[in-house]
C-alpha positions in Angstrom: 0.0 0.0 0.0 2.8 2.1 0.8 4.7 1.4 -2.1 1.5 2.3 -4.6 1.0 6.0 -2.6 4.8 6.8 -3.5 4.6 5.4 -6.6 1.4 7.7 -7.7 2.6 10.7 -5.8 6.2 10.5 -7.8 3.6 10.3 -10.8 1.6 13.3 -10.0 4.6 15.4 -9.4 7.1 14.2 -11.9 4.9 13.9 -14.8 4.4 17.5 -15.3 8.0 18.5 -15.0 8.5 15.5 -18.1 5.9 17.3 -20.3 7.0 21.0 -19.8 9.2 22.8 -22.6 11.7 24.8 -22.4 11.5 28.3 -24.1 14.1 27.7 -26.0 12.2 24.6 -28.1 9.5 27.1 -28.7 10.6 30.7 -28.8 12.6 32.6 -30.3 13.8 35.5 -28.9 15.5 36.8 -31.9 11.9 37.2 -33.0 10.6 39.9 -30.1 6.6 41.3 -31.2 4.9 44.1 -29.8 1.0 43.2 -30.1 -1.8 45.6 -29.3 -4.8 44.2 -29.2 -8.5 43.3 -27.4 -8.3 40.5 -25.0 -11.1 37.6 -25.9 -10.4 35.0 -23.2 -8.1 34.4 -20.4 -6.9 30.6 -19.5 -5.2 30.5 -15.7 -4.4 27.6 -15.3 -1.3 25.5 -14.8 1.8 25.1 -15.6 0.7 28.4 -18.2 -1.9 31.1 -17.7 -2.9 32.0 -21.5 -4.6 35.0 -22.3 -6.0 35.4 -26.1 -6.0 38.8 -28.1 -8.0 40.1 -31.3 -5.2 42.4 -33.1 -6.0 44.4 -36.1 -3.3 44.2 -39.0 -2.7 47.2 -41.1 -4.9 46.1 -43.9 -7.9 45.6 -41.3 -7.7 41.9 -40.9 -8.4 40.8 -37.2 -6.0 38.0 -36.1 -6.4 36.2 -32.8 -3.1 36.1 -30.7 -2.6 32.9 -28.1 0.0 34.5 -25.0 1.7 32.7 -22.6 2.4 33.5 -19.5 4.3 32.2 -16.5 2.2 29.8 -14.2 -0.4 31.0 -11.8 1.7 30.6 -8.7 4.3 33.0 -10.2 1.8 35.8 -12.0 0.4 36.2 -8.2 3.6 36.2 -6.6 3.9 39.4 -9.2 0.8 41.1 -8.2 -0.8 39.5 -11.3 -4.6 38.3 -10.6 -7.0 36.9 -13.6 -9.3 39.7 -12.6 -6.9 41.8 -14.1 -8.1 40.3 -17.5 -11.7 40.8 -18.2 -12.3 39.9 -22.2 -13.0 43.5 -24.0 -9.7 45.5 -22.5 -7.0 47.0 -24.4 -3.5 45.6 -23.7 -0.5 45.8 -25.0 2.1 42.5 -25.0 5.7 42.3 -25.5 7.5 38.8 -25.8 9.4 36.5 -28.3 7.4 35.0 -31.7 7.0 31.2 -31.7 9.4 29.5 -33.9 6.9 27.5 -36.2 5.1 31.1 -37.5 1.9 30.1 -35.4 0.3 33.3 -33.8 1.5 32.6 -30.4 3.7 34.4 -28.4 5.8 34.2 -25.0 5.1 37.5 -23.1 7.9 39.0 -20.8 5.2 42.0 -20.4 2.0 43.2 -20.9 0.5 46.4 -20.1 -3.4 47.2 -18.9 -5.6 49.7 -19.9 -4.7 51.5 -16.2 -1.3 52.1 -17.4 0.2 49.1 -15.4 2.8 47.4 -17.3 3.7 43.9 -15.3 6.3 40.9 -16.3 4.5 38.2 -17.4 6.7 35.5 -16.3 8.1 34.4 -19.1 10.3 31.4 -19.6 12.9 32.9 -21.4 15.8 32.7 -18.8 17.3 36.3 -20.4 14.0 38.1 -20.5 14.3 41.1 -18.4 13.0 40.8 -15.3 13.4 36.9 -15.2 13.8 35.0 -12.2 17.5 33.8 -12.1 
């Protein structure tokens, strides 16, 4: 009995730290993007909050943006809350492009309508304001 609760507890907290990426598999940060946009949805959960963004190109075309963030644990031990992200506000997002093209994005910052601009948490280990 003793054996199958290690066993499933090694599981829980091992399997996550298996299935993470690391920025650089991802990201490029030779690729930074400055988005401005209107935030559709808002995902915080773990090990990523994701927040989603309708940005309008230059020829009018609306694209929508996927962000990622830091985890949940870490966004609050910024100051960061998911009721800072009600869908319909402006924000502005800086990060790094993904490599594949896709429209996603790995924020180092994003500022709120309020003027507020907070790091994301990003993975990339040179992003300013990283955790080192």
């Amino acid at each position: 009995m003793k054996t199958s609760f290690f066993v499933l507890l090694f599981a829980a907290i091992a399997a996550p730290m298996f299935a993470h990426h690391s920025f650089a598999a991802e990201y490029d940060s030779n690729q930074p993007v400055t988005l401005k946009g209107t935030l559709t949805k808002t995902e915080w959960t773990n090990p990523h909050g994701w927040i989603y963004i309708d940005v309008k190109d230059d020829d009018g075309t609306v694209s929508n943006w996927a962000i990622e963030f830091g985890s949940p644990n870490a966004l609050l031990r910024r100051g960061l809350r998911r009721t800072d992200f009600p869908a319909g506000i402006e924000v502005t997002v800086k990060g790094s492009r993904s490599k594949s093209g896709s429209r996603t994005v790995n924020a180092t910052s994003v500022t709120l309508p309020d003027g507020r601009s907070l790091y994301t948490g990003s993975s990339d280990p040179n992003a300013k304001g990283a955790e080192k």
